[in-house]
N, CA, C and O atoms as CSV, one atom per row, in Angstrom:
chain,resi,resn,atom,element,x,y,z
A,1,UNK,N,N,75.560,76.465,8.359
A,1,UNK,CA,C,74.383,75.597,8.382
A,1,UNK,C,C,73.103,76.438,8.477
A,1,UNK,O,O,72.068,76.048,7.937
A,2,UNK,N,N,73.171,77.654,9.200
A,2,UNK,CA,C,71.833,78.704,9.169
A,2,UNK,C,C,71.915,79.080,8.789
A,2,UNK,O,O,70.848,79.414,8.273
A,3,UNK,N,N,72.849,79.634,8.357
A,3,UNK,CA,C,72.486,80.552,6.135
A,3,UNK,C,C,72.308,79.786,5.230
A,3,UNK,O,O,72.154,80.245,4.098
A,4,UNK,N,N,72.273,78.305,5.469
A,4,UNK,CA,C,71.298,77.751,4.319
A,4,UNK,C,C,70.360,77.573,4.537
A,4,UNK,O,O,69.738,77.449,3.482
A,5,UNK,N,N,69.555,77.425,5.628
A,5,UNK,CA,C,67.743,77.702,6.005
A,5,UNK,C,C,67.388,78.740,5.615
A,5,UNK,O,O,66.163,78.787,5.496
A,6,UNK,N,N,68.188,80.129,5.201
A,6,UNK,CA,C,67.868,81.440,5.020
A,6,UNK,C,C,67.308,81.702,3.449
A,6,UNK,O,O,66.675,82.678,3.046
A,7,UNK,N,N,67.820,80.314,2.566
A,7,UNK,CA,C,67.602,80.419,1.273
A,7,UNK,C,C,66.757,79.137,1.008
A,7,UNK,O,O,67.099,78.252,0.225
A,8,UNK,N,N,65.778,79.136,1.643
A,8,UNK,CA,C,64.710,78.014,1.431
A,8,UNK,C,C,64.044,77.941,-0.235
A,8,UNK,O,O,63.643,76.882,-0.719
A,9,UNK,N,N,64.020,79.238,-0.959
A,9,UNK,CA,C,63.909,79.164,-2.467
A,9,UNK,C,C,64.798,78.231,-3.300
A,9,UNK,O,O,64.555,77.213,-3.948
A,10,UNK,N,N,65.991,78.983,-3.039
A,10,UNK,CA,C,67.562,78.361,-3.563
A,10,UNK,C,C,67.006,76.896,-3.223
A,10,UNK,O,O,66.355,76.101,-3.900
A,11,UNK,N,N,67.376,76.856,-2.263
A,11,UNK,CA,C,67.490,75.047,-1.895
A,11,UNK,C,C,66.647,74.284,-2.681
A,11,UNK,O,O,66.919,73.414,-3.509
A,12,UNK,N,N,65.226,74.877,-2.185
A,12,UNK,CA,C,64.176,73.707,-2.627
A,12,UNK,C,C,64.170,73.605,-4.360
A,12,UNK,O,O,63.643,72.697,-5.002
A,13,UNK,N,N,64.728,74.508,-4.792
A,13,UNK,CA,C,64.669,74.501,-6.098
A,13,UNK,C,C,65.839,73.672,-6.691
A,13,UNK,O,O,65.825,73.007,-7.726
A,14,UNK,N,N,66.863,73.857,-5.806
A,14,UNK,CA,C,67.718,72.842,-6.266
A,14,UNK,C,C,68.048,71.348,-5.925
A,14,UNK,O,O,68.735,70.463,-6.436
A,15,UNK,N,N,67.266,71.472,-4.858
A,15,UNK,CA,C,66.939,69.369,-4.266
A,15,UNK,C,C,65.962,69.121,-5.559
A,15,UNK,O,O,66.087,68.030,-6.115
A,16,UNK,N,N,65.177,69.873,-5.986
A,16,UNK,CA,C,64.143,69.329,-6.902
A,16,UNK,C,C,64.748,68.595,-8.078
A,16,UNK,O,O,64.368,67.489,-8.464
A,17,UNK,N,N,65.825,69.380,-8.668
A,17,UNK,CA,C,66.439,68.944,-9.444
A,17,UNK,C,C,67.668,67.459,-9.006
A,17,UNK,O,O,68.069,66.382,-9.448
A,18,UNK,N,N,67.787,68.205,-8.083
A,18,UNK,CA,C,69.437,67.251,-7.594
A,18,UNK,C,C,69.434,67.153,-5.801
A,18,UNK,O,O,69.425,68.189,-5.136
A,19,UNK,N,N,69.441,66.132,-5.317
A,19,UNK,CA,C,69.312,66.012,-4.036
A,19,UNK,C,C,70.609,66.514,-3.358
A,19,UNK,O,O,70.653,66.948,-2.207
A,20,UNK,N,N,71.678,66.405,-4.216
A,20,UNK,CA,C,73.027,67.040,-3.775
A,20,UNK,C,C,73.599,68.299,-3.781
A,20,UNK,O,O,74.681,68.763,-3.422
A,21,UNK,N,N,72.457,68.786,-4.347
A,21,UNK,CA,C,72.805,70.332,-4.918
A,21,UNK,C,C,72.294,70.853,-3.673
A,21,UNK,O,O,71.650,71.885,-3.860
A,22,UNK,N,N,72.341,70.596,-2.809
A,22,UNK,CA,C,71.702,71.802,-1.712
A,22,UNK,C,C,73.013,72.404,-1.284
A,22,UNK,O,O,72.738,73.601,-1.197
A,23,UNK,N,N,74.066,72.284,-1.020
A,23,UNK,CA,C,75.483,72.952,-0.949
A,23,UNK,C,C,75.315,74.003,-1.448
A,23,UNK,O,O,75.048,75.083,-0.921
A,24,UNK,N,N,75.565,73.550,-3.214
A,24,UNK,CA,C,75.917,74.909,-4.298
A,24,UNK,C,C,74.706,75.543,-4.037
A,24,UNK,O,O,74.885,76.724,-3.741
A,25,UNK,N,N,73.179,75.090,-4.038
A,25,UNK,CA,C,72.071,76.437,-3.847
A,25,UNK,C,C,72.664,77.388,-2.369
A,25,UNK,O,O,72.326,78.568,-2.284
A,26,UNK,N,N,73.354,76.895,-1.508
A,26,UNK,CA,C,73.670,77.657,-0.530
A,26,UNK,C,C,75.200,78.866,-1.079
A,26,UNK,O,O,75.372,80.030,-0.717
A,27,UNK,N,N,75.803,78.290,-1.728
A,27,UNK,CA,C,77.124,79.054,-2.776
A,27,UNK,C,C,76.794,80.032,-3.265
A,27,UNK,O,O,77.227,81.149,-2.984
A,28,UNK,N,N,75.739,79.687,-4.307
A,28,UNK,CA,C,75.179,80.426,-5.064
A,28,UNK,C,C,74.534,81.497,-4.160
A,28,UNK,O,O,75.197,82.501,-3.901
A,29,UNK,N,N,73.434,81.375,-3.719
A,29,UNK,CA,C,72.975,82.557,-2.808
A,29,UNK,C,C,73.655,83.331,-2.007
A,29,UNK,O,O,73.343,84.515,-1.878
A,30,UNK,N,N,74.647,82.802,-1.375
A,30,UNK,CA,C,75.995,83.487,-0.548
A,30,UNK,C,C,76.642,84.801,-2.023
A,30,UNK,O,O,76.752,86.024,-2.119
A,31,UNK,N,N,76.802,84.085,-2.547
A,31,UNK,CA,C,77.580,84.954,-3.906
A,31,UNK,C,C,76.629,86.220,-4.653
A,31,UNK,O,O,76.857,87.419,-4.816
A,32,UNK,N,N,75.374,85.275,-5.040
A,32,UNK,CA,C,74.658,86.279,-5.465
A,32,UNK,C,C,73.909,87.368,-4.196
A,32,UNK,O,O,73.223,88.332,-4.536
């Protein structure tokens, strides 16, 4: 849950698109 506050880019970029996508923006940043 606090390593996805850590990617506040990721996220907000992906609620913009998709309100559900805040998970995978947290996946994604973990990975990349």
């Amino acid at each position: 849950m606090v390593e996805k506050n850590t990617k506040p880019v990721m996220k907000s970029a992906t609620n913009a698109s998709d309100p559900g996508g805040d998970t995978e923006a947290f996946v994604m940043g973990e990975i990349n």
